[in-house]
N, C-alpha and C positions, 0 to 999 in steps of 0.2 A: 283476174279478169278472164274472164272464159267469152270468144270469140263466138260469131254466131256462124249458122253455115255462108250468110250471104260476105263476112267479114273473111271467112278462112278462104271461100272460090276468091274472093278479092287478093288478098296476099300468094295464094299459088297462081292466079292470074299476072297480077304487076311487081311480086315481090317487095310489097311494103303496104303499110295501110297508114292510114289519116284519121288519127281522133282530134279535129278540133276544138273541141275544149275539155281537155287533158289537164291545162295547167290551167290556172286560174292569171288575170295580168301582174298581181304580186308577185306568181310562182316567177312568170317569164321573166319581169323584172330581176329579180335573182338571181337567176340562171344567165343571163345579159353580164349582169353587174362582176359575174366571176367569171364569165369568158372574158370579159375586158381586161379584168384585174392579170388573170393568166395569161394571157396579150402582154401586158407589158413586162414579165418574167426576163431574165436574163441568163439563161443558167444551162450548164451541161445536160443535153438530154431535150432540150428544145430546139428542133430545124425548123428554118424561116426560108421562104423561100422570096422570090421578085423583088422589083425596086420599095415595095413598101413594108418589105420584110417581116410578109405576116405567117404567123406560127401556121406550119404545117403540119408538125408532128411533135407532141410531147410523150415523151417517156416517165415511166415513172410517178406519175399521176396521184399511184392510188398508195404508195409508199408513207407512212407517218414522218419519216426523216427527206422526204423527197425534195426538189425547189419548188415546187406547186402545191405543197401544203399549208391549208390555211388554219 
């Protein structure tokens, strides 16, 4: 994807840009369905933080043998 000028002044102006329809609602759904599934992980390498002990940090993500491989 190659950015336009008004997209690049945008990103060195607010540092981030907004393509709203990026993903399709299949894609999000998806994407939804496996933060949840990851959400309820158990395992070495996941910090939870608050009373509702939700994942703040996973480690190890992108590992084939990791606890967050699907």
């Amino acid at each position: 994807m190659k950015l336009t000028a008004e997209q690049y002044d945008a990103y060195i102006r607010d540092g981030f840009l907004v393509f709203p329809e990026l993903f399709d609602e299949a894609e999000v759904n998806i994407l939804r369905n496996e933060a949840d599934r990851l959400r309820q992980i158990d395992a070495e390498g996941i910090f939870r933080e608050g009373n509702d002990g939700m994942a703040k940090t996973m480690f190890r993500m992108h590992e084939p043998d990791g606890p967050t491989y699907s």
